[in-house]
C-alpha positions in Angstrom: 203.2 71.6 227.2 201.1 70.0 224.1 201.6 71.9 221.0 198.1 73.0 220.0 196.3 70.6 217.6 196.0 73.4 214.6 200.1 73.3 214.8 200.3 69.3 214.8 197.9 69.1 211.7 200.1 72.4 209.8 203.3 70.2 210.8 201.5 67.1 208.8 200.6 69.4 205.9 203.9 70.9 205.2 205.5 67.4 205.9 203.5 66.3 202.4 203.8 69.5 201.2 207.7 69.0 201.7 207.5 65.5 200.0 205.6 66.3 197.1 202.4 64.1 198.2 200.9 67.5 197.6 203.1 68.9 194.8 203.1 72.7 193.4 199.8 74.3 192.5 197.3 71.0 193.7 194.4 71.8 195.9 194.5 70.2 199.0 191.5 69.2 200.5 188.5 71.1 201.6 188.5 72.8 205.3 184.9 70.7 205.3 186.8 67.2 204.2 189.7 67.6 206.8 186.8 68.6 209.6 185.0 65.2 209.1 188.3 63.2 208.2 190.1 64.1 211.5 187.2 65.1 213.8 189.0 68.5 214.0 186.5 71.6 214.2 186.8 73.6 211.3 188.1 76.9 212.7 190.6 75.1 213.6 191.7 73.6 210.5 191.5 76.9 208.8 193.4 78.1 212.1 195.9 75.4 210.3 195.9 76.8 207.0 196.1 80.7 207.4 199.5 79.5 209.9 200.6 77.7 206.1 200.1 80.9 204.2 202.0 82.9 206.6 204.9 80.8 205.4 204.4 81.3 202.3 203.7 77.6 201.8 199.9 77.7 200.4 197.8 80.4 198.8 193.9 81.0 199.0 192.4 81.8 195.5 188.7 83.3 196.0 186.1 80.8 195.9 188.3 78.1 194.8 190.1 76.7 197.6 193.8 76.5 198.9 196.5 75.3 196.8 200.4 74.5 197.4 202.6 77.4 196.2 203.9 76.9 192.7 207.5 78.1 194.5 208.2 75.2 196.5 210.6 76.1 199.8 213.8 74.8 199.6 215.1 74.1 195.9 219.2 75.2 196.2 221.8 72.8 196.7 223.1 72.7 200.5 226.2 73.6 200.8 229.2 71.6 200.6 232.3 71.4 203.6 235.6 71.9 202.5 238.3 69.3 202.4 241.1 69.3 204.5 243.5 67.1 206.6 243.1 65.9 209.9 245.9 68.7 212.0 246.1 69.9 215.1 246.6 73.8 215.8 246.8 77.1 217.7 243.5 79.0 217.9 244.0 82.9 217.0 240.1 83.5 216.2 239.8 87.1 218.8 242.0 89.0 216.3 239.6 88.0 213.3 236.8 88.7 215.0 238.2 92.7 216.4 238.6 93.2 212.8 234.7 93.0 211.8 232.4 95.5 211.4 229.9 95.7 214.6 226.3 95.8 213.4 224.9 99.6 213.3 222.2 100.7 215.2 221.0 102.8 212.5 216.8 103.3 211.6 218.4 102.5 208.5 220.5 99.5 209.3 219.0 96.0 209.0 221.7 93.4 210.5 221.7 89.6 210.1 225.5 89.0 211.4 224.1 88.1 215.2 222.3 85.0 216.1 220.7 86.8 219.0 216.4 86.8 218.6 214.9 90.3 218.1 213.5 91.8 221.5 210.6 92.2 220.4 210.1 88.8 219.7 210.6 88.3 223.2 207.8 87.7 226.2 208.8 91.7 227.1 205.9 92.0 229.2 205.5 89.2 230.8 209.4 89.3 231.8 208.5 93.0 233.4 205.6 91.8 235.4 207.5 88.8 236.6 210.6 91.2 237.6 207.9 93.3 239.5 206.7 90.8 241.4 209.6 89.6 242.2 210.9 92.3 243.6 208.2 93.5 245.8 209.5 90.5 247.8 209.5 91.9 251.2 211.7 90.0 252.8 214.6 90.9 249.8 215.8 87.2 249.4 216.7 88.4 246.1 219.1 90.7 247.3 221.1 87.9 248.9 224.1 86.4 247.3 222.6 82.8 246.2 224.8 79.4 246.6 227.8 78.8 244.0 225.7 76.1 242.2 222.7 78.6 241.8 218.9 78.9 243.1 217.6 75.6 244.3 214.3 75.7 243.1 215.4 76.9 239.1 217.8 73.7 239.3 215.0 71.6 240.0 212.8 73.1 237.1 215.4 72.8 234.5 216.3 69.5 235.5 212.5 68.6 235.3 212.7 69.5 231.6 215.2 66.8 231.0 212.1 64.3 230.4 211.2 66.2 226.9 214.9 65.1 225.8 214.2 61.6 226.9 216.9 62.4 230.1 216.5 62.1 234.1 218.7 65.2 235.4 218.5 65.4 239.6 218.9 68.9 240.9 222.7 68.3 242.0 223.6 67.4 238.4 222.6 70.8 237.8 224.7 74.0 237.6 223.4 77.7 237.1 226.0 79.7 235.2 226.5 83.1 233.1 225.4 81.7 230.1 226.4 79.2 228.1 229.8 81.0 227.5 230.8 80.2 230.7 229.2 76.8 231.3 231.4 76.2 228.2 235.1 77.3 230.1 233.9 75.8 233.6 233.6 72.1 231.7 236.6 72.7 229.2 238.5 73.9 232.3 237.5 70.9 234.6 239.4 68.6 232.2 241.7 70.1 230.6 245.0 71.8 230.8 246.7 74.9 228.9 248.3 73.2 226.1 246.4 70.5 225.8 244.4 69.5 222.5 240.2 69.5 222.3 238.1 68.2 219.2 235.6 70.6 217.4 233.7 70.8 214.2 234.1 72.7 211.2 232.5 74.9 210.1 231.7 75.9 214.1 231.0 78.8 215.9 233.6 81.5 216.9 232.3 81.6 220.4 233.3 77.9 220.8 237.0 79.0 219.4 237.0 82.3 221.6 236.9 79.5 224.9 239.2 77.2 223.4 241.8 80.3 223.2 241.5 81.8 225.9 242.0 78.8 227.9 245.0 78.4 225.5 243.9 74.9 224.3 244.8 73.6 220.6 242.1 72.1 218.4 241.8 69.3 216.1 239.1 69.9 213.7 236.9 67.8 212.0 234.0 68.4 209.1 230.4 69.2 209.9 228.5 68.2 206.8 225.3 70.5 206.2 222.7 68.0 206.8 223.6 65.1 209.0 226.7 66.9 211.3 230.2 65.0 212.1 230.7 61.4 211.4 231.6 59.6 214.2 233.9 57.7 212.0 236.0 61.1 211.4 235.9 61.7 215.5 237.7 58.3 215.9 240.2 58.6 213.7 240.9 62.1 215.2 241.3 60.4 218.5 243.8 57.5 217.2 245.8 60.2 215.1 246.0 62.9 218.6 245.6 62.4 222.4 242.1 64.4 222.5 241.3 65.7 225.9 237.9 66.3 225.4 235.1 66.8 222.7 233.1 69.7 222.3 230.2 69.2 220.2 226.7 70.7 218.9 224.0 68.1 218.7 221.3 70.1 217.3 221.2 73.1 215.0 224.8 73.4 215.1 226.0 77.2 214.3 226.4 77.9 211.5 224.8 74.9 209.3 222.0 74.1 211.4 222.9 70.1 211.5 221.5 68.0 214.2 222.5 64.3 214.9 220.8 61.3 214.6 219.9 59.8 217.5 221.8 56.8 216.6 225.4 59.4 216.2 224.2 60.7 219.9 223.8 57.1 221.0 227.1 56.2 219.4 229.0 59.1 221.0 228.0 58.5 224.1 228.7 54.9 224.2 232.3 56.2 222.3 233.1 58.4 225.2 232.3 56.0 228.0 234.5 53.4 226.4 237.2 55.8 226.1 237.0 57.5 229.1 236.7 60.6 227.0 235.1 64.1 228.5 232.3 65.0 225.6 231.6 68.7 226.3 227.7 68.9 224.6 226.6 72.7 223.6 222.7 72.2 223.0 222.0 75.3 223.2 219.2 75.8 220.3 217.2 72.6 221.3 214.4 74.2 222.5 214.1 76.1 218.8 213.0 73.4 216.7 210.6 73.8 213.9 208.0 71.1 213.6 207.8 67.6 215.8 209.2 67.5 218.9 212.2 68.3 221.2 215.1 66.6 220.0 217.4 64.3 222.2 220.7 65.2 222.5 224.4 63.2 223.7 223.3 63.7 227.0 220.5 61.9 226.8 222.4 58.1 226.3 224.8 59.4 228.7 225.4 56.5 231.7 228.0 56.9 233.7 228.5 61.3 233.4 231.3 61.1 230.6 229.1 63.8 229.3 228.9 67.1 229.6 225.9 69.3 228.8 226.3 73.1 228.6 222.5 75.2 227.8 221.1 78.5 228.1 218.3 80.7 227.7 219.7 83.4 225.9 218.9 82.8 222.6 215.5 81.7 223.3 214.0 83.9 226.1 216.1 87.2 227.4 220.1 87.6 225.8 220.8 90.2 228.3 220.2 87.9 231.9 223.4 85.5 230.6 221.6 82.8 232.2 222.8 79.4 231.6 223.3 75.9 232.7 225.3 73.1 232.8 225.2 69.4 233.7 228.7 68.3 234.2 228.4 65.1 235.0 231.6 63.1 237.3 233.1 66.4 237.0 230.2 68.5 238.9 232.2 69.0 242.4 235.3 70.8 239.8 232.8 72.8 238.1 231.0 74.0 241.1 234.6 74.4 242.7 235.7 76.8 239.7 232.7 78.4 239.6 232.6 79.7 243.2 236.6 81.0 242.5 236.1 82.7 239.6 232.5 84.5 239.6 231.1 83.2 242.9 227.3 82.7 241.9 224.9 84.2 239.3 222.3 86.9 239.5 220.3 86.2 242.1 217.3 88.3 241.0 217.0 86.9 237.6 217.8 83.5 238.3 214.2 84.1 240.5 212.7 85.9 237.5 213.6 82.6 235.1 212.2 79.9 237.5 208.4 82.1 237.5 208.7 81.8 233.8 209.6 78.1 233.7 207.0 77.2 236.8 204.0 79.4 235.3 204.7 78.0 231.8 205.4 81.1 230.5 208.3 80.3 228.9 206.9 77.0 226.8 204.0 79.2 225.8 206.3 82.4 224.8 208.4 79.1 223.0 205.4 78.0 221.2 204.8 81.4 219.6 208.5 82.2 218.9 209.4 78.7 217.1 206.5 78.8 215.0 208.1 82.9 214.2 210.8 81.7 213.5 210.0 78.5 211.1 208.0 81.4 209.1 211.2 83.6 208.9 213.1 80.7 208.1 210.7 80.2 204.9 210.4 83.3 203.6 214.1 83.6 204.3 215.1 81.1 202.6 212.3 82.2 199.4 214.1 85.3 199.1 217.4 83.9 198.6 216.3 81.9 195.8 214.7 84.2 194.2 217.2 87.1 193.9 220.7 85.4 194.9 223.2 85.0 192.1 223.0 81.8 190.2 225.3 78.8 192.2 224.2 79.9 195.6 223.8 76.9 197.9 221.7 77.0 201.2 221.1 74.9 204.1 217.6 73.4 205.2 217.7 73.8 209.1 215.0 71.7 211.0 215.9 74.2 214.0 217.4 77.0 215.4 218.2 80.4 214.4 220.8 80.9 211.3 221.1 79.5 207.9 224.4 79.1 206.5 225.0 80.0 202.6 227.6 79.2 200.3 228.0 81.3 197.5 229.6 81.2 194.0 233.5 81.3 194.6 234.0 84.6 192.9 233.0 86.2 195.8 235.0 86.8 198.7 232.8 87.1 201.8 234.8 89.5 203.9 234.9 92.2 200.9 230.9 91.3 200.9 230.8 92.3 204.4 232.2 95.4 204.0 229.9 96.3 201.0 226.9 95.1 202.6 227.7 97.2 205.7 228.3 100.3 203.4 224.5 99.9 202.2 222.8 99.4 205.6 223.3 95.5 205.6 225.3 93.3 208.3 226.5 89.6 207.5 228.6 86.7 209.2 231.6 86.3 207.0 232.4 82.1 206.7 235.8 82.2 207.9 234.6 83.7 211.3 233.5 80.3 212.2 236.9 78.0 210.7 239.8 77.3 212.8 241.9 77.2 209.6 240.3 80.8 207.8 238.4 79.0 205.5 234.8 79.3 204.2 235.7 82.3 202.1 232.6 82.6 199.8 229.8 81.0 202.8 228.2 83.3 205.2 225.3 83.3 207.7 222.7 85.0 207.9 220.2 84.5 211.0 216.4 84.9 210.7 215.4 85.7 214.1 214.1 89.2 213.7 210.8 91.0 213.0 209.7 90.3 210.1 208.9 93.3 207.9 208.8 95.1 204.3 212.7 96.4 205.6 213.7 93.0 206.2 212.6 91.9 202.7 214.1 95.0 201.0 217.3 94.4 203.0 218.0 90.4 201.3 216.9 91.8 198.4 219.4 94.3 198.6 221.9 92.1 199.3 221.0 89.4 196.8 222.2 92.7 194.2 225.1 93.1 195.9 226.1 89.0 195.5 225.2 89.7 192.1 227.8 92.7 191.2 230.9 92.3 192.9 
C-alpha cells in the first residue's frame, strides 16, 4: 500500500529538518509556496505540517508561519558497546530474568520494561469484526485442526509480502508458527545439537538467550554497535576462532539498540553463509515498524541457495496475544515442518483465518500506516524528554525503526537498583544486563515507546529522569 502523499512530503521535511537544511527556529516555507512548488493541494501540505508538530518537530506562531523547533530531536551521544573478548559460554539468562520485577497493573503504574505495543494502539475493532465473521462460518472449517505447516491461503499472503523486502517467497517456503519464539527453536533446533555453539550479538534480546538455553546451546557473542549493528568482520573472526553452528541475527531494529544493517552487511552475510555452508537464523521481526522511507530489506532477501533462515511475527505489530508467527526455513523446511507437527502439531486455526482477512482486506498495512507514524511521534517526544530532564552524560540511541530505545547512563548508576526504585514510584524499566550474555550493560536500560501517549506518560519519564538524577 502507498504511503499517503502528506506522509512522503513530512518524511522530506524532517529529513532536512534532521540535516540542518532547515536549522532551529527558520521558517520553512509557506503552505501557499509548497502548494505551487510540488503541485500538492494545500490541505494537504498543512495535513503535512500539523503531522510535524505532533512530533514536536515544528511550531505554528500566529500569523507568522511555521518554524523548526529551537530543540532539535536527537542531540545526546549514542551509546557506546562495551569491550570484551571473543569467548564462548553457557547461557543462564531464565534465572536473571525470575528475579525482575513484573510490570504492575496499577491505574497508577506506567511501565516501559516490555516491548509489546499498547492495545489500544491496536486495530481492536476491526480484529472483533473480523473474528465475528469469521466465525459465523457455517460450515466450522475453523474448528478443524489445520495442516502442520499452517492455513494455505495465510502462507500465500505472507509470502506475497516478500516483494516490499525485495524477496520472492513461494507458499511451501512458508511456515505458520506460535510466534516468533517458536519459529526461533524450530530453525535453531533444525541444525543444531545440545551442546553445540551458536553466534549472537551483544547487547541482544533475552528472548533470543531464553531459546538458546533451553535448547542447551552455548553462545559466542559478538558487539552490536548502536548505529550500524555487527561487523561482519567481527562474525568471521568468531567463526575461525569456534566451530559456529549457526548465526542468529537481527537485521533491523535490533532489541535493544535499534540498529539495522546495511544492505551491503545483509548482502555480505548472505553471500558469507553460502560460502560457508553456514545456517544464518534471521529474526526480522520489527521490519514492518519503520519510521520514514520504506520497508527495509533484510538477509533474506540476497539469500540464493536457502542458507538462510527467516523467523517473523505479528505480535508486536498487530495482536501480541494470537502468537502468530512465521518462518521461512529455507533447505531446512521439511525438518522444521517435521518438528513442528511433533511438538505442537499446528497453530490456531481460527486466528490464523482471522490474520489472513486482515492481510487480504488491507487492514493490516492501513492499521500499520497509522501505528508507525504513532510510534515515530512517541519516539520523538520520547526521546525530547530524556534530554531534557536525564542526568548530565546520558547517551541515547536514534532508532530509524521499531519499538525501544536503548540508553546508557552515567556509570554511577547501577541499573538493577534503578529498577527497583523506579518500580517503587510507579515506573517499570529493562535493566541492561537483561539483554548480555556476559551480565554486562550495568548502567544502559531500555525503555520502549509503544504506548498511548498521554500527560501520565510524560509525568512518568519525567519522574524517572529525577530518580537517574538522585541515586
Amino acid at each position: 500500500m502507498q504511503t499517503p502523499i502528506y506522509l512522503q512530503l513530512a518524511a522530506k521535511l524532517a529529513a532536512m529538518i534532521n540535516k540542518g537544511t532547515y536549522p532551529p527556529g527558520e521558517k520553512l516555507p509557506s503552505l501557499r509556496k509548497i502548494h505551487q512548488e510540488q503541485g500538492i493541494s494545500i490541505g494537504t501540505v498543512l495535513q503535512a505540517f500539523q503531522h510535524l508538530q505532533d512530533i514536536g518537530l515544528i511550531v505554528s506562531r500566529e500569523k507568522s508561519g511555521y518554524f523548526v523547533n529551537h530543540k532539535p530531536a536527537h542531540t545526546l551521544p549514542v551509546p557506546q558497546i562495551i569491550p570484551s573478548s571473543l569467548s564462548e559460554q553457557t547461557i543462564h539468562i531464565d534465572t536473571l530474568l525470575r528475579k525482575l520485577k513484573k510490570p504492575s497493573s496499577g491505574n497508577n503504574f506506567v511501565s516501559f520494561s516490555t516491548a509489546l505495543p499498547d492495545h489500544r494502539l491496536l486495530p481492536f475493532n476491526t480484529i472483533k469484526r473480523v473474528i465475528q465473521q469469521i466465525s459465523r462460518d457455517a460450515s466450522g472449517s475453523y474448528l478443524e485442526l489445520e495442516d502442520a505447516k499452517g492455513y494455505q491461503p495465510l502462507r500465500e499472503a505472507i509470502a506475497r509480502r516478500s516483494l516490499a523486502w525485495g524477496a520472492a517467497l513461494h507458499t511451501d517456503d512458508v511456515i505458520i508458527t506460535n510466534g516468533a519464539t517458536e519459529a526461533l527453536n524450530l530453525c535453531l533446533k533444525a541444525v543444531t545439537k545440545p551442546g553445540d555453539t551458536v553466534l549472537i550479538q551483544e547487547p541482544c534480546f533475552y528472548g533470543v538467550m531464553q531459546c538458546l538455553e533451553f535448547l542447551d546451546l552455548k553462545a559466542v557473542t559478538i558487539p552490536c554497535y548502536s548505529g550500524t549493528g555487527i561487523e561482519v568482520g567481527d562474525l568471521q573472526t568468531a567463526c575461525e576462532k569456534y566451530t559456529i553452528k549457526a548465526c542468529l541475527l537481527v537485521s533491523n531494529f535490533n532489541n535493544p539498540t535499534g540498529a539495522t544493517l546495511s544492505s551491503d552487511k545483509k548482502r555480505s552475510l548472505a553471500v558469507f553463509a553460502n560460502k560457508n555452508k553456514l545456517p544464518i537464523i534471521e529474526d526480522d521481526l520489527y521490519g514492518d515498524l519503520y519510521h520514514e522511507g520504506s520497508r527495509p530489506d533484510n538477509i533474506k532477501t540476497y539469500d540464493k541457495n536457502g542458507w538462510v533462515q527467516l523467523c517473523n511475527s505479528f505480535s508486536k505489530s498487530l495482536f501480541p496475544g494470537a502468537r502468530l508467527g512465521w518462518c521461512a526455513p529455507g533447505r531446512w523446511s521439511y525438518e522444521v515442518a517435521r518438528y513442528k507437527s511433533m511438538s505442537t502439531a499446528g497453530t490456531n486455526s481460527l486466528l490464523q483465518k482471522v490474520l489472513y482477512e486482515l492481510l487480504h482486506t488491507g487492514a493490516y498495512d492501513r492499521h500499520l500506516q497509522r501505528f508507525r507514524q504513532q510510534l515515530y511521534a512517541n519516539m520523538v517526544r520520547t526521546s525530547r524528554l530524556i534530554e531534557r530532564h536525564f542526568p548530565e552524560g546520558t547517551k541515547l540511541t536514534r532508532p530509524g525503526g521499531g519499538v525501544v530505545l536503548w540508553i546508557e547512563l552515567p556509570r554511577r548508576i547501577n541499573a538493577a537498583h534503578l529498577q527497583d526504585v523506579a518500580f517503587e514510584q510507579g515506573v517499570g524499566i529493562a535493566p541492561g544486563e537483561i539483554f548480555s550474555a556476559k551480565a554486562g550493560y550495568k548502567n544502559y536500560i531500555r525503555i520502549s515507546y509503544c504506548t498511548t501517549w498521554n500527560l501520565k506518560t510524560e509525568k512518568a519519564l519525567e519522574k524517572l529522569g529525577r530518580i537517574c538524577k538522585s541515586i
